[in-house]
DRENVOMAR-439042 format. One record per residue (C-alpha): chain; x, y, z; residue number from 1. Coordinates in steps of 0.25 Angstrom, whole numbers, plus 5000, padded with zeros to 4 digits. Example, Ala and Ser with C-alpha at 12.3 -4.5 7.8 and 13.67 -1.06 7.14 Angstrom:
residues 2
A|5049|4982|5031|1 .
A|5055|4996|5029|2 .
This chain:
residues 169
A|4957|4903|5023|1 .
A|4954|4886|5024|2 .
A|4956|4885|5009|3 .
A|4969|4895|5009|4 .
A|4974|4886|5021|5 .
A|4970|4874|5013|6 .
A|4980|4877|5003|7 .
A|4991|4873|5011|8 .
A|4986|4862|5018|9 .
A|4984|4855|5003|10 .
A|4998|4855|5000|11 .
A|5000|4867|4992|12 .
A|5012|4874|4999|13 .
A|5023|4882|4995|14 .
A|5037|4873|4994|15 .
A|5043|4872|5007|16 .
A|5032|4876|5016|17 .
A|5019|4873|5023|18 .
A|5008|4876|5030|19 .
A|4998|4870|5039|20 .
A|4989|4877|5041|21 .
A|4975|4872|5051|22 .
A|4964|4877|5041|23 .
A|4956|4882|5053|24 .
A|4969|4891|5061|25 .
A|4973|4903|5056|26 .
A|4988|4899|5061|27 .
A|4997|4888|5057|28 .
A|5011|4884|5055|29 .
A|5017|4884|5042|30 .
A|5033|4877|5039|31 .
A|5043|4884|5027|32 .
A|5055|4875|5025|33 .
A|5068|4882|5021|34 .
A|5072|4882|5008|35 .
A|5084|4873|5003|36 .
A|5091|4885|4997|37 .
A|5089|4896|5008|38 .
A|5097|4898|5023|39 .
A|5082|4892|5028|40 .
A|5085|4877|5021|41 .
A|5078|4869|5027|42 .
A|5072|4876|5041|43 .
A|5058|4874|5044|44 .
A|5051|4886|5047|45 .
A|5038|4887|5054|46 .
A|5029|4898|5051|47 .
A|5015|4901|5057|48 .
A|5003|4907|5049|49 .
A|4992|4914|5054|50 .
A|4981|4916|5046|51 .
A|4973|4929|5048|52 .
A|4959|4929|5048|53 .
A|4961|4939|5036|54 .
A|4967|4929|5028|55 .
A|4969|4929|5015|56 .
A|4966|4943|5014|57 .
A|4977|4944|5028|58 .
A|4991|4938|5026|59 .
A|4994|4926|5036|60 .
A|5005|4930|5048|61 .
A|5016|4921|5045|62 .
A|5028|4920|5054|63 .
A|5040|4910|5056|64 .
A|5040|4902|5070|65 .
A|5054|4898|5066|66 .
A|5064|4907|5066|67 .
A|5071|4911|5054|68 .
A|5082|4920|5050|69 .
A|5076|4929|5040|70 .
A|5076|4944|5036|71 .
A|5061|4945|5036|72 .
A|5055|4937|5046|73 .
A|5058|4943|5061|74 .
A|5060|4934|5071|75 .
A|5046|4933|5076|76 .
A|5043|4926|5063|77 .
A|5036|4937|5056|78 .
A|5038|4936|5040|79 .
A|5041|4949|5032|80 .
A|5034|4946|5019|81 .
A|5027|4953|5009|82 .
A|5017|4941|5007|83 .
A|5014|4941|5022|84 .
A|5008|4959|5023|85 .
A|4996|4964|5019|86 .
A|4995|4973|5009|87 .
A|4998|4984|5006|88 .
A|5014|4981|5010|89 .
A|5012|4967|5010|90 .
A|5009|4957|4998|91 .
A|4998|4950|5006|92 .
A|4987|4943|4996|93 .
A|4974|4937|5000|94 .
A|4980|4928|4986|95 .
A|4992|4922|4995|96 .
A|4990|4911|5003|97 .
A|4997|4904|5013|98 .
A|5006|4896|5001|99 .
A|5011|4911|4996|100 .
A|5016|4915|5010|101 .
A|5023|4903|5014|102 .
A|5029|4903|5001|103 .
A|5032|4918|5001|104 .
A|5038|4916|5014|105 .
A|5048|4905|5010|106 .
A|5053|4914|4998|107 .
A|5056|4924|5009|108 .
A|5064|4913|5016|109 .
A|5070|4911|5002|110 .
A|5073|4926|4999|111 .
A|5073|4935|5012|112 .
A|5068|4949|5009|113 .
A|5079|4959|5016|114 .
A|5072|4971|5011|115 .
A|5059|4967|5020|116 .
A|5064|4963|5032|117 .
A|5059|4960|5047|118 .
A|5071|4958|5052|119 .
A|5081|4970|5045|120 .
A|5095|4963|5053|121 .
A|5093|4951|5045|122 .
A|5088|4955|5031|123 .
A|5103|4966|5033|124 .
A|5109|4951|5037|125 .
A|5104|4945|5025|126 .
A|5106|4958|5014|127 .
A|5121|4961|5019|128 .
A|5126|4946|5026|129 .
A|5118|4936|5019|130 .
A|5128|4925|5023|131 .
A|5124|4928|5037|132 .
A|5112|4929|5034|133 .
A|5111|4916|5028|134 .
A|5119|4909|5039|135 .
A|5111|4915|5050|136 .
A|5097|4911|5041|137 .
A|5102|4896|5041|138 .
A|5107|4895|5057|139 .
A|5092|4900|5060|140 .
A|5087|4890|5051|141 .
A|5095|4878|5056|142 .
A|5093|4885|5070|143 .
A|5078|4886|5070|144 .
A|5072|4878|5059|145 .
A|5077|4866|5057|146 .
A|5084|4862|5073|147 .
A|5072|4865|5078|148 .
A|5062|4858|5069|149 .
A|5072|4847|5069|150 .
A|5071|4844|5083|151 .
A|5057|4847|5084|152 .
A|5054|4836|5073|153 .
A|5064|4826|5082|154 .
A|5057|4829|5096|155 .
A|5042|4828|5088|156 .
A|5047|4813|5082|157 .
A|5052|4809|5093|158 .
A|5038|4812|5101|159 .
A|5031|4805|5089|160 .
A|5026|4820|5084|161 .
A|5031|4819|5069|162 .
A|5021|4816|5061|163 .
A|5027|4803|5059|164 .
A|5022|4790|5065|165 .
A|5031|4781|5073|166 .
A|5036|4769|5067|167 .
A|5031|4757|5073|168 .
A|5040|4747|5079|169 .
């Protein structure tokens, strides 16, 4: 698992997204950024993954801690997504890796799945009033990823917790 973890931590990630993954915890947080052509443009959204002790022959629980307007993925987080199942209804790989999920997920932020959903009153919202769909998609997205991580970032620079050193006087 170290090396498939490893992975990441070289730099080999999926455009828009990445992981951080301790190399000796099972869980971590990993970050998607919304796509410049999608109703998630520019959110940040905040996944955790836990890795099972199965693993690769067990897919990781992924789940979104921020919330997201989207057919399937409830409003607990959970992921409706082929990639994400055992076998023999899901499309689970000991092949795939942490690269193919967080990829696979972002396509599924990209191109929503109606025929799959967790959440049936929005994937009806987004086959039949796709306008409203989309309107409601991008007020979540401005509502909860981006305000929030906005003034997280603010408070965090101004207690000196950015990553970024202080300039000197």
């Amino acid at each position: 698992m170290a090396q498939k973890l490893g992975h990441l931590s070289r730099g080999v990630r999926p455009p828009s997204s990445s992981a951080c993954p301790p190399l000796h915890k099972p869980q971590f947080t990993a970050v998607i950024i919304g796509e410049d052509d999608t109703v998630y443009n520019g959110g940040v959204f905040k996944l955790e993954i836990e890795i099972p002790e199965r693993y690769p022959f067990q897919p990781p629980a992924v789940r979104f801690l921020t919330k997201i307007y989207h057919p399937n993925i409830d409003t607990a987080g959970r992921i409706c997504l082929d990639v994400l199942k055992m076998p023999p209804s899901g499309g689970w790989r000991p092949a795939h890796n942490l690269s193919t999920i967080l990829t696979s997920i972002r396509l599924l932020m990209q191109a929503p799945n109606p025929d799959d959903p967790l959440m049936t009153d929005i994937a009806d919202e987004y086959r039949f009033r796709k306008s409203q769909f989309e309107a409601t998609a991008r007020e979540w997205t401005k509502q909860f990823a981006m305000e929030k991580v906005c003034s997280e970032n603010i408070g965090k620079e101004k207690a000196g917790l950015s990553g970024k050193l202080p300039k000197k006087n």
